[in-house]
C-alpha positions as CSV (number, residue, x, y, z in Angstrom):
1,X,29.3,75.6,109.1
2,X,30.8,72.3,108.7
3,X,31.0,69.0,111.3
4,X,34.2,67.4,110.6
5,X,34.5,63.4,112.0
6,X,37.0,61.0,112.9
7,X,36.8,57.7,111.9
8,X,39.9,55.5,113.2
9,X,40.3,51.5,113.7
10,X,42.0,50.9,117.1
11,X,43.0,47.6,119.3
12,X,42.0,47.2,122.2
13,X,45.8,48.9,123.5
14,X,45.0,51.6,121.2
15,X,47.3,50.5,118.3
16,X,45.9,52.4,114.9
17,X,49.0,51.5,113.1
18,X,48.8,49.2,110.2
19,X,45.3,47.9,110.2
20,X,44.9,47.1,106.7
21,X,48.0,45.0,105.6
22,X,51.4,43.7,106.7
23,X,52.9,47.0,104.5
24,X,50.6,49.8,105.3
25,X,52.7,51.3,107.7
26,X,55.8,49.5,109.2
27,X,57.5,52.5,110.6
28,X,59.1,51.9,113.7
29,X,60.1,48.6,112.2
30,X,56.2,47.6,112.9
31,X,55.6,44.4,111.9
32,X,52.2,43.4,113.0
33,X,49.9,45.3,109.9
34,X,46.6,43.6,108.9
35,X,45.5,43.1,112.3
36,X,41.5,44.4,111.3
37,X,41.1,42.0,108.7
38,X,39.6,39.0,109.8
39,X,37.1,41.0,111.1
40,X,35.0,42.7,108.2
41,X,32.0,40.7,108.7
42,X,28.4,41.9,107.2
43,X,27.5,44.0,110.1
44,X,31.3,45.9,109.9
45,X,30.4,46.3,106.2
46,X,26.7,47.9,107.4
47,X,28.4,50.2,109.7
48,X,31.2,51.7,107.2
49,X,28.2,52.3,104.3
50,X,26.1,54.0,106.9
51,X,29.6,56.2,107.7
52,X,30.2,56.7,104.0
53,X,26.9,58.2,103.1
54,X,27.1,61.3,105.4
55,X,29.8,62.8,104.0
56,X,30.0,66.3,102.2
57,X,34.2,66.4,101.9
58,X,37.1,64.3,103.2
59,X,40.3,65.7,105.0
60,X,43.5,63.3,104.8
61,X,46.5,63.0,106.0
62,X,49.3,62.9,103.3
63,X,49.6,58.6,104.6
64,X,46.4,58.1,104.6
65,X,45.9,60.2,101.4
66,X,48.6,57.8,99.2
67,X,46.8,54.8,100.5
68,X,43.3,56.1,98.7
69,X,44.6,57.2,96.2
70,X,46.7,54.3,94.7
71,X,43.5,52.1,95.4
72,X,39.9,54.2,95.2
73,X,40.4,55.4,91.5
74,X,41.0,52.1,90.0
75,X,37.1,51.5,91.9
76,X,34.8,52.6,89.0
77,X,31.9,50.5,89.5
78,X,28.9,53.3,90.0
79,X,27.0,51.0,92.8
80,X,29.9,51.1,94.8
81,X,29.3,54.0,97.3
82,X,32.6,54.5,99.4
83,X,34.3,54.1,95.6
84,X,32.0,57.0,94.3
85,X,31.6,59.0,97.0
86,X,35.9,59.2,97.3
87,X,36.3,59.5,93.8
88,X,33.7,62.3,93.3
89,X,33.5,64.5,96.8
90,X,36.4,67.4,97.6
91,X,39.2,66.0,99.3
92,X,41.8,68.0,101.4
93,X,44.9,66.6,102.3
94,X,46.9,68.2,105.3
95,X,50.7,68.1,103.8
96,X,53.7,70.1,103.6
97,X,55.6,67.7,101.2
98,X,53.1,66.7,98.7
99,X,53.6,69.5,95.8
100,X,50.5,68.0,93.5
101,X,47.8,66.0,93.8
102,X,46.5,63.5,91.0
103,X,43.6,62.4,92.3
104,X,40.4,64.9,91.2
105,X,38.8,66.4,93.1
106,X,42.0,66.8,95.9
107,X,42.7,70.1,97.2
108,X,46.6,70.3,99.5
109,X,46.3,72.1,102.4
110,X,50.1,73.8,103.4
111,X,49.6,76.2,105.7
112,X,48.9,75.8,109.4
113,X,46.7,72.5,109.7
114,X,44.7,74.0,112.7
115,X,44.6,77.3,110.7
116,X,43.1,75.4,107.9
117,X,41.2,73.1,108.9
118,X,38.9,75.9,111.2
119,X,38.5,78.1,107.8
120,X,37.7,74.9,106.1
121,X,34.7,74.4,108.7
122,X,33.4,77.7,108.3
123,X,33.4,77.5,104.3
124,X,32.0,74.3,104.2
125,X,28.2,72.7,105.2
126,X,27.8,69.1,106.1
127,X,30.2,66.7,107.2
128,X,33.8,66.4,106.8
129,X,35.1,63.0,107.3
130,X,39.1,62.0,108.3
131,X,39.3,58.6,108.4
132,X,42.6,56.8,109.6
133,X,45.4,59.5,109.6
134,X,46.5,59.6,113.0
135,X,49.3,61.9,113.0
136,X,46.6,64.7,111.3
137,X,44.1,63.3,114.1
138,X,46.1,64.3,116.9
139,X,46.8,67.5,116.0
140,X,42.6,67.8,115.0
141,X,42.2,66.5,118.3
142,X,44.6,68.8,120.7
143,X,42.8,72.0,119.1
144,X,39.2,70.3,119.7
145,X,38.2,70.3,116.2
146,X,36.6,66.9,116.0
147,X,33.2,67.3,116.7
148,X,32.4,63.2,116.2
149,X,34.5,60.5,117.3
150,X,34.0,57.1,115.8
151,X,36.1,54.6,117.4
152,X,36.2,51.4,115.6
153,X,37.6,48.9,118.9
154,X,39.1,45.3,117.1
155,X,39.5,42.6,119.9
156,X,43.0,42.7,119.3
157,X,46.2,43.6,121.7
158,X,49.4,44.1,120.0
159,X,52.1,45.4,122.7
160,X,53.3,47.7,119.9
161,X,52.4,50.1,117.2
162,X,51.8,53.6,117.2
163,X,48.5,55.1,118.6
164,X,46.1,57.4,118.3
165,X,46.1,58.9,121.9
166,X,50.0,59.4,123.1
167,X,51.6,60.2,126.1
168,X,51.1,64.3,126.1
169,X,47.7,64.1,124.5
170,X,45.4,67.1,125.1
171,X,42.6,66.7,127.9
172,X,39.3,65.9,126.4
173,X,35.6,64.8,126.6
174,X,33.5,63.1,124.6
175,X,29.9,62.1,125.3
176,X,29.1,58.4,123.5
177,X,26.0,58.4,121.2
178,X,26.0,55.2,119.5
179,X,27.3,51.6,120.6
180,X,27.1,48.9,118.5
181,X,28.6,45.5,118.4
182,X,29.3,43.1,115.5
183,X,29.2,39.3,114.8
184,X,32.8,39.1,114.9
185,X,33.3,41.4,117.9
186,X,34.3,44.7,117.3
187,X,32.6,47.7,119.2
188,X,31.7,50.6,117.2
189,X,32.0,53.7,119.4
190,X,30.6,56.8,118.3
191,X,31.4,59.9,120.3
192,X,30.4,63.7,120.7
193,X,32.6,66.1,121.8
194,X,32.3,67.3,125.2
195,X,34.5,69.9,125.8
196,X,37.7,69.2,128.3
197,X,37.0,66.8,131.5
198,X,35.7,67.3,134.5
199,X,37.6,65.9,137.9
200,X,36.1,65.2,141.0
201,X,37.0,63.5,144.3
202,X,36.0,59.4,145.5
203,X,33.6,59.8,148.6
């Protein structure tokens, strides 16, 4: 049985749109991408190779998905790990509109994501890793199959953007395990899933 993990960059007002460049994602007419990148300092870098040596598989999004795949395989250098363990590990991208996937190793996942992505636990051993993918996120998240939240918090608000938790967003609870600061200022949340939340009364 499988783990799967969420890894997602958020500002501090919960934008997760565009982090890595001004046209990673300007939907919505968004033009504020690249907000995370003055940031990557040496102990960002730490954290993300730590992340990037756990996993068994990764599941995508079909955004997310494009992104890697028009970068990571052009990566060949053998000492880079996130570069060899992307190019090399099963990947699973959640899509109903991508009809082939180039990149080896890449499996498409059509049916029902929630469907899927349970029978895909229960195949599986280790750890599964979605990292960015938002729209796949939230629905991963409503049907409580994240088991490990790693929220990566830039000291950044934007006003705009999309973001990872909506208005409508299904009632959950995480317990944190691991919080870490870096040089430049980011906190690196890691959560546990908790099951839903639990409501009491002041006084």
């Amino acid at each position: 049985m499988a783990t799967l993990s969420l890894t997602q960059f958020v500002t501090l007002d919960g934008v997760q749109q565009g982090p890595g460049g001004p046209d990673e994602d300007t939907r919505g007419g968004f033009d504020l991408g690249g907000w995370s990148m003055p940031y990557g300092d040496e102990d960002f870098g730490r954290f993300i190779t730590e992340v990037f040596e756990r996993p068994a598989a990764f599941l995508l999004g079909r955004r997310t998905y494009d992104i890697f795949a028009g970068y990571w395989p052009q990566r060949t250098d053998p000492e880079d790990l996130i570069a060899r363990r992307l190019n090399t590990l099963p990947k699973f991208v959640a899509s109903t509109t991508l009809t082939e996937a180039d990149w080896p190793t890449t499996i498409v996942l059509r049916g029902d994501v929630a469907l899927e992505v349970a029978a895909l636990k229960r195949r599986l051993d280790g750890e599964i890793q979605t990292h960015g993918s938002a729209v796949l996120a939230r629905t991963l998240l409503d049907h409580a199959l994240i088991d490990t939240l790693r929220l990566c918090v830039f000291p950044v608000v934007l006003g705009k953007g999309r973001r990872l938790f909506e208005a409508g967003a299904t009632p959950a609870a995480f317990r944190l395990t691991d919080l870490r600061r870096t040089a430049s200022g980011l906190a690196l949340h890691t959560y546990e899933q908790a099951g839903r939340p639990a409501y009491g009364t002041v006084g």
